[in-house]
C-alpha positions in Angstrom: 67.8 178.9 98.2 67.6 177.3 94.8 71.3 176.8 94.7 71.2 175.1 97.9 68.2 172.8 96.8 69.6 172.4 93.7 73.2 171.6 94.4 71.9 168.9 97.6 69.5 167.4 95.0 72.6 167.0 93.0 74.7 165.6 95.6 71.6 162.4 96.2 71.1 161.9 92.3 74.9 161.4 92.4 75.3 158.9 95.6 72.3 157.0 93.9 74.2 156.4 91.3 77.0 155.9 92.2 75.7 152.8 94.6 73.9 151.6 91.4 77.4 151.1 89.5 78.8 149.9 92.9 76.1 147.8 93.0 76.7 146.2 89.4 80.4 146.2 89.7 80.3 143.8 92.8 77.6 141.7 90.9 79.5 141.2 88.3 82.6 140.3 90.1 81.0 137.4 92.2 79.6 136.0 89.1 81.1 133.0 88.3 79.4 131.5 84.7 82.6 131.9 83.1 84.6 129.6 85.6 87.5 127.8 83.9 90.5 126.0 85.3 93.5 125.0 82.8 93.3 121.2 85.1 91.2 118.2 85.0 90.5 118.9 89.0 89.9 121.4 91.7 89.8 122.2 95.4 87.2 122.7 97.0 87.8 124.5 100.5 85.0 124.4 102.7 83.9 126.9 105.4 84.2 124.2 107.8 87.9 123.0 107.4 87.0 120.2 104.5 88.6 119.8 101.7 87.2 117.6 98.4 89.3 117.2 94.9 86.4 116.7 92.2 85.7 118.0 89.0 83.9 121.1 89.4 80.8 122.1 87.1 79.0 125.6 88.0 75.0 125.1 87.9 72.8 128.4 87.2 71.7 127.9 90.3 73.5 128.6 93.7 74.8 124.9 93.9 78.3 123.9 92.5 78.3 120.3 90.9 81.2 118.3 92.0 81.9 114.7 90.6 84.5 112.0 91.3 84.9 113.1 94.4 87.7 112.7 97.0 88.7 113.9 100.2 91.4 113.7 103.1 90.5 111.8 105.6 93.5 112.0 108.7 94.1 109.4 111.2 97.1 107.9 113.4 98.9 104.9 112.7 98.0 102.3 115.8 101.6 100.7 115.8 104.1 103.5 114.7 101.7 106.4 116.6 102.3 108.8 113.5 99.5 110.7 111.4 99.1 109.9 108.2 96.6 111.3 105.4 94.6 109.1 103.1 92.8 109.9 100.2 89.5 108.4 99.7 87.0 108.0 97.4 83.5 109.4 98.2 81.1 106.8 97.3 82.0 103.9 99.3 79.9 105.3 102.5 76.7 103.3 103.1 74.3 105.6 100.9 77.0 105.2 98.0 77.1 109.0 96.2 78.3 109.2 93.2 78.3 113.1 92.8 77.5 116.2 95.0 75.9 119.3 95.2 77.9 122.0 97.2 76.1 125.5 98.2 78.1 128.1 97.2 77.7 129.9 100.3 80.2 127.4 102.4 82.9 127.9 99.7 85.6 129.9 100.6 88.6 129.0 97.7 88.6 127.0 94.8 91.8 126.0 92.7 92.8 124.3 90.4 95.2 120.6 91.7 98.2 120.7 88.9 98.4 117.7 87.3 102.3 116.8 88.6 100.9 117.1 92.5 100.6 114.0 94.9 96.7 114.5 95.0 96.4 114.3 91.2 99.2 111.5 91.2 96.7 109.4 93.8 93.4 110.5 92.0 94.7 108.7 88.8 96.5 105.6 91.0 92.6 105.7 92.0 91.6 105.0 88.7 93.9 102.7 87.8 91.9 98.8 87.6 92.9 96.9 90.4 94.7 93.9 89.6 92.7 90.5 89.3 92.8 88.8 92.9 95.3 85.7 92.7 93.8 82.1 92.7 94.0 81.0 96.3 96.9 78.6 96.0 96.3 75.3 96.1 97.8 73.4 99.3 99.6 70.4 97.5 98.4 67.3 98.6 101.0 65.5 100.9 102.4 62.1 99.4 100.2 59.1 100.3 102.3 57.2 103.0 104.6 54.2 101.4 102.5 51.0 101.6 103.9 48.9 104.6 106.7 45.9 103.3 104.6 43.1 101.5 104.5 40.3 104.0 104.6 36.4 102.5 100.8 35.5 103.7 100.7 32.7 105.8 100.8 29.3 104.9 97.4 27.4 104.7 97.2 24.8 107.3 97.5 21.7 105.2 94.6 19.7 104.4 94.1 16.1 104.0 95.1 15.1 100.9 92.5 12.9 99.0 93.2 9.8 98.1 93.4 9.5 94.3 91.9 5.6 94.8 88.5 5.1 94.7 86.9 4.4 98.0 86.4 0.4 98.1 83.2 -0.8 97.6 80.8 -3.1 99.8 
C-alpha cells in the first residue's frame, strides 16, 4: 500500500508542477515589454473589424498607447458608384484626440506597415505642410467707358452790346 500511496502522491506533485511551468511558459509568452518593430508604424487590428496605423508604445499597464493615429474610413463615390478607401487622420472629430489608449484585450494582430507601402506613402503625404492658399484673384476692373465725343457748347444768346458812349446828360 505504500507503493501505491507513494507512487499516486508522485503522480500529483508531478501534474502540479508541471501546470506551474505551463503556467510560467504561457506568461511569459504573452508578455509583451520587449515589443519592437524595425518601422516607424504599426497596425493595429481590432476585434471588431477596425483598423488604425499609429505609432505604438506598450504601457505597464493593460492599455497600448497609440499616437498619430489614422484609420480607413470606406465609402462610395456618389457620381462613379465605386468604393473607395480614404485615409484619415484621427483628430479632426469634434472632441479632437490627439492620442489613444487601446485595451489590449480587443487586439487581435499587430504589424509593422513597411515604409515603401501605400499606407506609409499617405501617412507621410499627411505630414507634408499644405501649400499656402492662393490670394483670391483680383477681378480686374473693366475699362471706364470712352467719354462721349466733346460737343461745341452752345452759343450764348447774344446780348446787347453797350454803347462805349456815355449816356447824354440832362
Amino acid at each position: 500500500m505504500h507503493i501505491r500511496y507513494a507512487i499516486s502522491n508522485l503522480r500529483g506533485v508531478l501534474a502540479c508542477c508541471f501546470l506551474m511551468l505551463l503556467f510560467i511558459l504561457l506568461a511569459g509568452c504573452g508578455s509583451s515589454d520587449d515589443m519592437q518593430f524595425p518601422t516607424e508604424y504599426q497596425a493595429i487590428f481590432m476585434d471588431n473589424g477596425q483598423v488604425f496605423f499609429g505609432r505604438l508604445q506598450k504601457t505597464k499597464s493593460e492599455f497600448f498607447f497609440l499616437r498619430d493615429v489614422f484609420y480607413i474610413k470606406h465609402e462610395v463615390d456618389k457620381e462613379q458608384k465605386e468604393p473607395r478607401n480614404l485615409l484619415l487622420k484621427r483628430g479632426m472629430e469634434w472632441h479632437g484626440p490627439e492620442f489613444m489608449r487601446i485595451n489590449s484585450r480587443h487586439i487581435v494582430l499587430i504589424e509593422p506597415v513597411a515604409p515603401d507601402s501605400r499606407v506609409f506613402q499617405l501617412i507621410v503625404q499627411a505630414h507634408r505642410p499644405a501649400p499656402p492658399p492662393a490670394p483670391p484673384a483680383v477681378k480686374p476692373t473693366p475699362p471706364a467707358p470712352p467719354a462721349p465725343p466733346a460737343t461745341p457748347a452752345p452759343p450764348a444768346p447774344a446780348r446787347p452790346e453797350k454803347s462805349k458812349t456815355p449816356p447824354a446828360r440832362r
